[in-house]
VEXDREN-2710 file (C-alpha; in Angstrom, 1 decimal):
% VEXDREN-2710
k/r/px/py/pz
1/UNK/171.4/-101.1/-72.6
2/UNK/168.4/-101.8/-70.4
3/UNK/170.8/-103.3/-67.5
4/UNK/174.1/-101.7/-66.1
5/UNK/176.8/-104.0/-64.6
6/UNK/177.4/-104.1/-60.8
7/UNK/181.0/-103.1/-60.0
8/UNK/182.1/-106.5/-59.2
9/UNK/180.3/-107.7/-62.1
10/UNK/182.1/-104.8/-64.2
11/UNK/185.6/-106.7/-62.6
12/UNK/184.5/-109.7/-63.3
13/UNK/183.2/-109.4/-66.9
14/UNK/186.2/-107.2/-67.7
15/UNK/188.7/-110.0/-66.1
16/UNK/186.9/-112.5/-68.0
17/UNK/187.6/-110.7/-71.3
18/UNK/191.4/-110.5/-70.6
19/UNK/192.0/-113.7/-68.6
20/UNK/191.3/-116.6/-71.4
21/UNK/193.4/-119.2/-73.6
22/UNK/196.1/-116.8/-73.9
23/UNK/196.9/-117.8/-70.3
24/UNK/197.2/-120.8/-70.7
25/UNK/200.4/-121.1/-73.2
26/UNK/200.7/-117.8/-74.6
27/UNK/201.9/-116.4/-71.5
28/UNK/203.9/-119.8/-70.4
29/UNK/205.3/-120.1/-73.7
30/UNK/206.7/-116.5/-73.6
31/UNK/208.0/-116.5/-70.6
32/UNK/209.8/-119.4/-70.9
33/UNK/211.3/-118.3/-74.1
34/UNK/212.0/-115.0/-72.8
35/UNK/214.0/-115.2/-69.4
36/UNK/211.1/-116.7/-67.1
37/UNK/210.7/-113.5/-64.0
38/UNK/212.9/-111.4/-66.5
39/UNK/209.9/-111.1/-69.5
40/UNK/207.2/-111.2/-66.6
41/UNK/208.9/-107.9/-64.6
42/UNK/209.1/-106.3/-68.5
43/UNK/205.4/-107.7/-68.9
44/UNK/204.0/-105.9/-65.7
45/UNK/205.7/-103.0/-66.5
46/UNK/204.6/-102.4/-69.4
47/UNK/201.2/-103.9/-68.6
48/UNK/200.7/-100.7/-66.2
49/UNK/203.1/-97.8/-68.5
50/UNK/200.8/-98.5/-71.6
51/UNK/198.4/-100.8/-70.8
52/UNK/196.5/-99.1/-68.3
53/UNK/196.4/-95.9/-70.0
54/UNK/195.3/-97.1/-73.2
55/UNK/192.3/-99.3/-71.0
56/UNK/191.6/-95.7/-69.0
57/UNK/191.4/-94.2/-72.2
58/UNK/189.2/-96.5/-73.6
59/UNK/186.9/-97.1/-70.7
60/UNK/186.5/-92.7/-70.7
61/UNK/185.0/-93.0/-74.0
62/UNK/182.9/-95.7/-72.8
63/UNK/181.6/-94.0/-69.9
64/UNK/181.3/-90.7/-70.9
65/UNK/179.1/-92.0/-74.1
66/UNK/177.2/-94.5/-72.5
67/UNK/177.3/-95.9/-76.3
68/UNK/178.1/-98.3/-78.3
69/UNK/181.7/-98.2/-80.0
70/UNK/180.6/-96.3/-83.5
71/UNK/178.0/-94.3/-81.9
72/UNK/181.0/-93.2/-79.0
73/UNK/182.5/-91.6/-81.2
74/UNK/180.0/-90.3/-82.9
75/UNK/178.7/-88.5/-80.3
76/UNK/182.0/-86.9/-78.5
77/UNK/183.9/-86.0/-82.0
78/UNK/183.6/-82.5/-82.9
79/UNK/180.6/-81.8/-85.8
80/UNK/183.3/-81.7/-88.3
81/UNK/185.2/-84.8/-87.0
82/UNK/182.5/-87.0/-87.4
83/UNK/184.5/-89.4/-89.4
84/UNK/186.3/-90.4/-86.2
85/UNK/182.7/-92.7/-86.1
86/UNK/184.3/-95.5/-88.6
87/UNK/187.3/-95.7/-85.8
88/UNK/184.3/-97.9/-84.1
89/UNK/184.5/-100.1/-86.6
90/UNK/187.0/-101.9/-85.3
91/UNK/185.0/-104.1/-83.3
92/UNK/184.9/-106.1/-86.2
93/UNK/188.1/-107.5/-84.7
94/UNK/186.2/-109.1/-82.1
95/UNK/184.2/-111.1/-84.4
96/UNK/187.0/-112.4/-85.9
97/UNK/189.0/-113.0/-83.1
98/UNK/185.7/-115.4/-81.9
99/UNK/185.0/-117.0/-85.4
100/UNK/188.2/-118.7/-84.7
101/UNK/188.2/-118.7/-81.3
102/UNK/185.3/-120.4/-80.6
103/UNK/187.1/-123.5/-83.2
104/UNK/190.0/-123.4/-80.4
105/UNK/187.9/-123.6/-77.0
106/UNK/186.0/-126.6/-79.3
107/UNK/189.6/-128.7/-79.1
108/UNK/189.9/-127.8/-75.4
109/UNK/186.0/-129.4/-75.0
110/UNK/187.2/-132.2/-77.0
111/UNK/190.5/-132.8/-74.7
112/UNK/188.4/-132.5/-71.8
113/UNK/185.6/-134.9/-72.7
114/UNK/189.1/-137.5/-73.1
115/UNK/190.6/-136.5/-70.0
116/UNK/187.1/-137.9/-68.1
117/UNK/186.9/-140.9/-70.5
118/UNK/191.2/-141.7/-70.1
119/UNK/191.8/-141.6/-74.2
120/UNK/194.5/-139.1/-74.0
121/UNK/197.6/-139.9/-75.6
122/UNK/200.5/-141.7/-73.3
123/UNK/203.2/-140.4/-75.2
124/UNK/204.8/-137.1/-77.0
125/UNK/205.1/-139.0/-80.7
126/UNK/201.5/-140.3/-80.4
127/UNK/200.4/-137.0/-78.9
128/UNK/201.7/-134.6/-81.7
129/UNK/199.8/-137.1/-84.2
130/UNK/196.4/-137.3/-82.6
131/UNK/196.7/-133.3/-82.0
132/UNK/197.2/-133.1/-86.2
133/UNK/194.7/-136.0/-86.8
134/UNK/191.9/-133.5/-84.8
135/UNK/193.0/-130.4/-86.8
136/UNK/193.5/-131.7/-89.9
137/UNK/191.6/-134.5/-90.4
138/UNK/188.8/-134.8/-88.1
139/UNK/186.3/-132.6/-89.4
140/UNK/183.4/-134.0/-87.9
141/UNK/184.7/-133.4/-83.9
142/UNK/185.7/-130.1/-84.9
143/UNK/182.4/-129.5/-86.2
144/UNK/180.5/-130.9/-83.4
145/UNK/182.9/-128.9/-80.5
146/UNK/183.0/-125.8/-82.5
147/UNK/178.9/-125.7/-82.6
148/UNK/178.6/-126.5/-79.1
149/UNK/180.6/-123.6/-78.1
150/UNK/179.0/-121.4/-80.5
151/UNK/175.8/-121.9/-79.3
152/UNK/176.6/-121.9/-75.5
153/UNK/178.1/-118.3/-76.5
154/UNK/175.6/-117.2/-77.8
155/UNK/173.1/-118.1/-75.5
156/UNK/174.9/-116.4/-72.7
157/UNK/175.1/-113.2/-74.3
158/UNK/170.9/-113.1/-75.6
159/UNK/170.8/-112.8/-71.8
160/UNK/172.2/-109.7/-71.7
161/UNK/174.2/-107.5/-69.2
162/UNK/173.0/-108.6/-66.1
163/UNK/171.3/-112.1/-66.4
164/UNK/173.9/-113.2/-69.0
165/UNK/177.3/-111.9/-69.0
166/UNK/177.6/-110.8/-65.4
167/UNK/175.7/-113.9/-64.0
168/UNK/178.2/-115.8/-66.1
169/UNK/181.5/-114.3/-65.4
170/UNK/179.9/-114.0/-61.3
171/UNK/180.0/-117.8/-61.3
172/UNK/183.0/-118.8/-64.1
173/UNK/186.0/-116.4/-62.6
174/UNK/185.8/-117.8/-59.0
175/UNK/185.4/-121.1/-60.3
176/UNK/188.7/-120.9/-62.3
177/UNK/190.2/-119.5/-59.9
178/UNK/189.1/-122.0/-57.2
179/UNK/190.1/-125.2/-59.9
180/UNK/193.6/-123.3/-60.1
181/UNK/194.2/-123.0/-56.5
182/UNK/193.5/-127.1/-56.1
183/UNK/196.1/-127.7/-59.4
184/UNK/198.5/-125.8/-57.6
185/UNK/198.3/-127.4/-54.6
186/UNK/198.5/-130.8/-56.2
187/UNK/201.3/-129.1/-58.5
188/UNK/203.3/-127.8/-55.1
189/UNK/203.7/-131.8/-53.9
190/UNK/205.5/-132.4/-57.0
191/UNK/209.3/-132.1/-56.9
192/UNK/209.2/-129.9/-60.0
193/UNK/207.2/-127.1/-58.1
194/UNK/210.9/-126.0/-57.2
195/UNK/212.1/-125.6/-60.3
196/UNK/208.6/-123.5/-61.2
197/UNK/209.2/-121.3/-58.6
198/UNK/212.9/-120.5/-59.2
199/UNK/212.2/-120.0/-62.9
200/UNK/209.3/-117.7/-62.3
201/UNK/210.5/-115.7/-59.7
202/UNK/214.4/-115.4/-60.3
203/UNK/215.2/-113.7/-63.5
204/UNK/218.0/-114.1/-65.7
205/UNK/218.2/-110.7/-67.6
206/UNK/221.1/-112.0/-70.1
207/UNK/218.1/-113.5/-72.2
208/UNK/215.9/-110.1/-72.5
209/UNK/216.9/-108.6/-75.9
210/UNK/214.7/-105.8/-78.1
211/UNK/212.5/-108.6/-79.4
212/UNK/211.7/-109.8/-76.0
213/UNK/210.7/-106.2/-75.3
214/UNK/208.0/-105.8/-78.1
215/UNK/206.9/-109.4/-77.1
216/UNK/206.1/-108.4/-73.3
217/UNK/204.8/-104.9/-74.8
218/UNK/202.0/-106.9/-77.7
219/UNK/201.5/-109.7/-74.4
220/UNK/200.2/-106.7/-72.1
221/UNK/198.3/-104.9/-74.9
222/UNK/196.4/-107.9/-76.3
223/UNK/195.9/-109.6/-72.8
224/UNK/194.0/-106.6/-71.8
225/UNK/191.2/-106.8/-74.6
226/UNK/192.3/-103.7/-76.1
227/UNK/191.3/-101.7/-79.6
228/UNK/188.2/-103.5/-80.2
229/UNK/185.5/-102.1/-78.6
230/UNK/185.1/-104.4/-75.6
231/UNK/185.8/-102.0/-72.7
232/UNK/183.9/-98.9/-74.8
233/UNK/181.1/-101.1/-74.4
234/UNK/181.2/-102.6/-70.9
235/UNK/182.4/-99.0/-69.4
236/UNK/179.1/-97.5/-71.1
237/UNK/177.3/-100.2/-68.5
238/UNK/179.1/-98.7/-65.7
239/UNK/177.6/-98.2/-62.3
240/UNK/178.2/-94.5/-61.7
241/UNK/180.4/-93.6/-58.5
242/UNK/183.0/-96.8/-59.7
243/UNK/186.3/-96.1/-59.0
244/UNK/188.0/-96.2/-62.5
245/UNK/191.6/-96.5/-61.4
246/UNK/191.3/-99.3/-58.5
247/UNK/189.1/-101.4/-60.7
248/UNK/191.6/-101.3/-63.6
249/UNK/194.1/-102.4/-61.2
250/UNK/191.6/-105.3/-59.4
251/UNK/191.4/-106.6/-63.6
252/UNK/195.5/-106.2/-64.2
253/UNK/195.8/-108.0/-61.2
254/UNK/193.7/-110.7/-62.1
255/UNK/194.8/-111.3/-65.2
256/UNK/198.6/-111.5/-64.1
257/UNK/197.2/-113.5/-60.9
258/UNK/195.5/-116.1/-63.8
259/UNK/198.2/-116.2/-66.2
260/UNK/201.3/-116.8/-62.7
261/UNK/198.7/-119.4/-61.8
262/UNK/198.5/-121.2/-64.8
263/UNK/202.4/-121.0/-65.4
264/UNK/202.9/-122.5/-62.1
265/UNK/200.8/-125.3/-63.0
266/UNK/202.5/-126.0/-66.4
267/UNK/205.9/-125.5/-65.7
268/UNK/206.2/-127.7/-62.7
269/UNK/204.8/-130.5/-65.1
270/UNK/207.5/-129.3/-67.4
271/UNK/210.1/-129.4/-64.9
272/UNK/208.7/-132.5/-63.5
273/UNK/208.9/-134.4/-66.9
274/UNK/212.4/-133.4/-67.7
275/UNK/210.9/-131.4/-70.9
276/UNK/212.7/-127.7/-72.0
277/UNK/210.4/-125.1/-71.6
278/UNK/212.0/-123.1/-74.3
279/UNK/211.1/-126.0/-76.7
280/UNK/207.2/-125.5/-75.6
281/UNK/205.0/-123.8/-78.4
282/UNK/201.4/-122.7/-78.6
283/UNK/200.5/-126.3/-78.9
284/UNK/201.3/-128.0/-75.9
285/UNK/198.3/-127.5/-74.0
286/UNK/197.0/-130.5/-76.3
287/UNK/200.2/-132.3/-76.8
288/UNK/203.2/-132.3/-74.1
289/UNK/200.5/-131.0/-71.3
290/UNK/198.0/-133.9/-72.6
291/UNK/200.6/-136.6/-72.6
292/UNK/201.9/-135.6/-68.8
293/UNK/198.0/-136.1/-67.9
294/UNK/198.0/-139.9/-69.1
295/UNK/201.2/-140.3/-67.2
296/UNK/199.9/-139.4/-64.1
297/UNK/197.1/-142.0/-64.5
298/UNK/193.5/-141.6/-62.3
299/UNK/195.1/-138.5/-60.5
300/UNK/196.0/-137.7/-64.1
301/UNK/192.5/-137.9/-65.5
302/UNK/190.9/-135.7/-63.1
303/UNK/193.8/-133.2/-62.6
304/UNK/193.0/-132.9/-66.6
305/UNK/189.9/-132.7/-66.6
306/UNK/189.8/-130.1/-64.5
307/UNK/192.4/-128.1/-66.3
308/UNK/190.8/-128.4/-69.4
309/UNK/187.8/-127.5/-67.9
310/UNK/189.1/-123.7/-66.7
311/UNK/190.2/-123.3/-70.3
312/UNK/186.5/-123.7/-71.5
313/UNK/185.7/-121.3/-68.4
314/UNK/188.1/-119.1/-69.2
315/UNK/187.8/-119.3/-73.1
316/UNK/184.0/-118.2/-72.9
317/UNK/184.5/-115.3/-70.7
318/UNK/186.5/-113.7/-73.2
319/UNK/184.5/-115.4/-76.2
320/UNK/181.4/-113.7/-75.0
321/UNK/182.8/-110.3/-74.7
322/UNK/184.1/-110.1/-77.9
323/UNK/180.3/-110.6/-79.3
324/UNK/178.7/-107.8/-76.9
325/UNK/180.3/-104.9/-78.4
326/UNK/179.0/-105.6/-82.5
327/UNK/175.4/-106.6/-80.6
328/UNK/175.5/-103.2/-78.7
329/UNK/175.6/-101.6/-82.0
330/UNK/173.3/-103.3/-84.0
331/UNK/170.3/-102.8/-81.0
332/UNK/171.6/-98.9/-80.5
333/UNK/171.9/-98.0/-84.6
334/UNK/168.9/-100.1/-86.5
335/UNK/167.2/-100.9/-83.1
336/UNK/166.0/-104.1/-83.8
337/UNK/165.8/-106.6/-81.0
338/UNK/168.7/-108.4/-78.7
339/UNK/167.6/-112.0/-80.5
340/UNK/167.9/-110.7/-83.8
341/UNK/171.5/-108.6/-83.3
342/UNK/172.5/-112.0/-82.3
343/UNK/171.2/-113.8/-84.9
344/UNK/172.8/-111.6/-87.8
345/UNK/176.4/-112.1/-85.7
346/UNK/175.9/-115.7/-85.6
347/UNK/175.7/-116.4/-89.2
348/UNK/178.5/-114.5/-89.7
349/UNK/180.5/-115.8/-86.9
350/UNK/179.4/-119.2/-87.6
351/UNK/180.7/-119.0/-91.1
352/UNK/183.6/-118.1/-90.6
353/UNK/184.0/-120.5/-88.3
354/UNK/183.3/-123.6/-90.3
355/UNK/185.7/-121.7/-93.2
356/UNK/188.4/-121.8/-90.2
357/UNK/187.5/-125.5/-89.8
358/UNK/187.9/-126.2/-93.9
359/UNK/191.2/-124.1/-94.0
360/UNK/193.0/-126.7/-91.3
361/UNK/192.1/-129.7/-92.8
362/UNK/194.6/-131.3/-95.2
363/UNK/192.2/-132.7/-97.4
364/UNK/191.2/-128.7/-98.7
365/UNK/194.8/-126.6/-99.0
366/UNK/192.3/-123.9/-98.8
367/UNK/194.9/-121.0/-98.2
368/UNK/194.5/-117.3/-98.5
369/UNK/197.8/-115.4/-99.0
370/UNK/200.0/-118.7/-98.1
371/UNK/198.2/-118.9/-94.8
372/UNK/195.2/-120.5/-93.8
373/UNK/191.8/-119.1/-93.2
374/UNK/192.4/-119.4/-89.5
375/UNK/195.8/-117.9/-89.5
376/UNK/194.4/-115.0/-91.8
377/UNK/191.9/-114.1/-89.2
378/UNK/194.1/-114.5/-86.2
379/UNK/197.0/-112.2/-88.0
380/UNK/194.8/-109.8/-89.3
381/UNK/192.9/-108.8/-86.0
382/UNK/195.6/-109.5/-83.1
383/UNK/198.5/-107.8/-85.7
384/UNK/196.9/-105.0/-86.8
385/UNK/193.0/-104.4/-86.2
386/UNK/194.0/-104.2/-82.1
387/UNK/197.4/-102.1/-82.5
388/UNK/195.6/-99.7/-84.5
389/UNK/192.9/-99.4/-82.2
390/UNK/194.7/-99.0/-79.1
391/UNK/196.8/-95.9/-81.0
392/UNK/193.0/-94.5/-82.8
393/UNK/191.7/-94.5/-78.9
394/UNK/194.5/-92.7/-77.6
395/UNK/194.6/-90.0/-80.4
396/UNK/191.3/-89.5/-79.8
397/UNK/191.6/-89.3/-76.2
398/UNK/194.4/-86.9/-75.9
399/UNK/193.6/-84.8/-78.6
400/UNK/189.8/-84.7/-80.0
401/UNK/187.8/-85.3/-76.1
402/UNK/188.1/-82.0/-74.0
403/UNK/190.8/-82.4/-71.4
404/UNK/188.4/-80.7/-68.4
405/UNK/185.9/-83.4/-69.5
406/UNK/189.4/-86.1/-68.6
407/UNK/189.4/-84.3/-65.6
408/UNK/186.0/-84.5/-64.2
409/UNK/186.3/-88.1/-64.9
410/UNK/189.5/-89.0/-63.7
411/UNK/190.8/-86.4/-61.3
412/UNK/188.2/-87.8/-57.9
413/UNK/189.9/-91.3/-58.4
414/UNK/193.9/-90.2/-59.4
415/UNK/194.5/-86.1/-58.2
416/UNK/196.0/-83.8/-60.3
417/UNK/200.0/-85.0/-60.2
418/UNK/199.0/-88.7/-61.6
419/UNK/196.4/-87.0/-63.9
420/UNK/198.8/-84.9/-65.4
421/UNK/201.1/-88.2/-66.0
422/UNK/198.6/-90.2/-67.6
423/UNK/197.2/-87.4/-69.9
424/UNK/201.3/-87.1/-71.2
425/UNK/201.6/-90.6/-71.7
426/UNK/198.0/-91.1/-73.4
427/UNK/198.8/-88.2/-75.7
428/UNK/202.4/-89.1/-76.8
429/UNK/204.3/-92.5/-75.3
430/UNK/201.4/-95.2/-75.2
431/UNK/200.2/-94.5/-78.6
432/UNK/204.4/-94.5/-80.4
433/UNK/204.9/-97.7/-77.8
434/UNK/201.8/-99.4/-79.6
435/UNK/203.1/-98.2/-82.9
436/UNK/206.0/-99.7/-82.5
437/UNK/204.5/-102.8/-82.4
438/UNK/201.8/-102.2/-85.0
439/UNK/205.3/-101.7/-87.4
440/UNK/207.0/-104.6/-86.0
441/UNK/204.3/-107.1/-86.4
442/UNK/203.4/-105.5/-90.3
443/UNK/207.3/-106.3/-91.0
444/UNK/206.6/-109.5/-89.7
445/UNK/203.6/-110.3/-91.7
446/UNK/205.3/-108.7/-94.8
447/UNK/208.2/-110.7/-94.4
448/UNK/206.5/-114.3/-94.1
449/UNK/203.4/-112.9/-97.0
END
């Protein structure tokens, strides 16, 4: 790259990969399925047990190559290991994580632009069937949201490293951060807040059960942008002298920050409105949290407005770091031009995109394997392209990269004792704790194929 990061931009980009929509009601929804403080103690510690070692062990192969996730590898396998290069490959996660993802930061533009104009719905029945009416019937708002974002994703990342991605999460992660603060504080004069609070922060272990467990471990895996290739590529922009293992912890810390933040926010609204939050899914963003809006009248329309808008901040942050890694490649391996990397991902991207759109909409039944094209993608990259990356990275980290090379990396920022922990845990725990879950979710996937 022609550019390298500055270390808060490094923070900041790699924050604004793991902080996005997931925050928003993945996290919620889990935890208050799961035991509320009870799944987010499991969450943190297995956000720091296997999490952080996979990320350290994915950010070494980053730095150490300065390349791009196929030609990592490349370079720091062994002459006669060189087929660990296809392991890069996985990056084509990424891409189809953000073919689909950029469809669901299009319905959050779309709730947003009615949240300033006062169109959204004023009650739960009406809510659920204007939510359906946009995914399954409404082809041309889809359309029209899902190109806007494309284009504004793509724009930011034909900027590069330093004018585009850092400039943009330099300016975005504050401001989310700065519209949550003023939700909460609107949120804390609401009689609910209470409630929030008690759920959140006092936790009821009888609900944790083994299913819980793999829950909390996939929730701290996936939130961290592992096992595609996005921290092997933003670690190879890293400023030298960066201190791996406090900014690792500045990004865990922001992402938990982000997703307590946002869970504050929802459930006192929750609370407030009498609703279970056990009954909440992945769609009440756009349908129980929409509805509470209208409610709430003028306040209602700007508080979500607001919301709606950190989702599109937070949405692009990690929408433009799951294109960066495939561009990387395509400029380091054929070296053609920034512009035209970005133009060979966009048709692809954009394709599959509209094929996402097509695969929602009643009107088509266009199903692949009994699921639609969108929940083909989402399975197939967050169930098993990630998981297998994460346990590829660590293999290759504890077994095929020379341990004195770990150590000159590593040992300034950690000593020897926590070195010696981490290099046990990269070899053998992290990877069977992500296999684990790799199995679990196959059954799944097997059992509902």
């Amino acid at each position: 790259m022609s550019s390298k990061f500055s270390k808060i931009g490094f923070i900041l980009a790699v924050a604004g990969s793991a902080v996005g929509l997931g925050n928003a009601w993945k996290f919620p929804t889990l935890v208050g399925q799961s035991g509320g403080s009870a799944f987010i103690l499991l969450y943190i510690i297995l956000t720091l047990g296997v999490g952080f070692v996979i990320f350290l062990a994915e950010l070494s192969i980053g730095k150490i190559s300065e390349k791009d996730p196929v030609n990592a590898y490349k370079k720091l396998a062994p002459k006669y290991k060189k087929a660990w290069s296809f392991v890069g490959f996985t990056m084509i996660g990424s891409i189809l994580i953000v073919s689909f993802y950029a469809l669901v930061i299009g319905w959050v533009v779309k709730y947003a632009y009615l949240s300033v104009i006062g169109k959204l719905p004023n009650n739960l029945e009406i809510s659920k069937i204007e939510f359906e009416n946009l995914t399954a019937h409404d082809f041309l708002s889809q359309f029209v949201c899902f190109t806007l974002v494309f284009f504004v994703i793509f724009y930011i990342v034909s900027k590069g490293i330093k004018n585009g991605i850092e400039r943009l999460n330099v300016w975005m992660m504050p401001s989310l951060f700065i519209l949550l603060i003023l939700m909460l504080i609107y949120a804390m004069s609401k009689d609910g807040f209470i409630l929030a609070l008690k759920f959140l922060f006092i936790p009821d272990f009888h609900k944790i059960n083994i299913s819980n467990i793999l829950e909390a471990l996939g929730l701290a895996f996936f939130s961290l942008s592992l096992g595609v290739g996005t921290i092997i590529t933003y670690s190879a922009s890293l400023p030298d002298r960066t201190n791996f293992i406090t900014s690792t912890l500045n990004i865990i810390f922001i992402n938990l920050l982000a997703g307590l933040l946002m869970g504050l926010v929802v459930f006192t609204f929750i609370f407030e409105f009498g609703y279970d939050p056990n009954q909440q899914g992945p769609g009440f963003v756009f349908v129980s949290l929409a509805t509470l809006f209208e409610k709430l009248g003028l306040i209602g329309h700007i508080f979500g407005a607001a919301f709606f808008v950190s989702l599109v901040f937070a949405g692009i942050t990690s929408a433009v770091s799951m294109i960066e890694p495939s561009t990387f490649y395509l400029i380091n391996t054929f070296k053609i031009s920034r512009k035209k990397a970005l133009i060979l991902i966009g048709i692809f991207v954009y394709i599959l995109g509209i094929l996402c759109i097509l695969s929602s909409l009643d009107a088509t039944q266009f199903k692949i394997l009994g699921m639609s094209f969108f929940d083909l993608l989402d399975s197939f990259s967050s169930k098993i392209i990630m998981p297998l990356g994460g346990i590829l990275i660590a293999i290759f980290v504890g077994f095929v990269i020379k341990r004195e090379t770990l150590e000159i990396l590593f040992k300034p920022y950690m000593g020897g004792i926590f070195f010696k922990i981490w290099y046990t845990f990269i070899r053998f725990i992290s990877p069977l704790a992500v296999f684990v879950v790799l199995i679990t979710k196959l059954l799944e996937f097997y059992i509902k194929f």
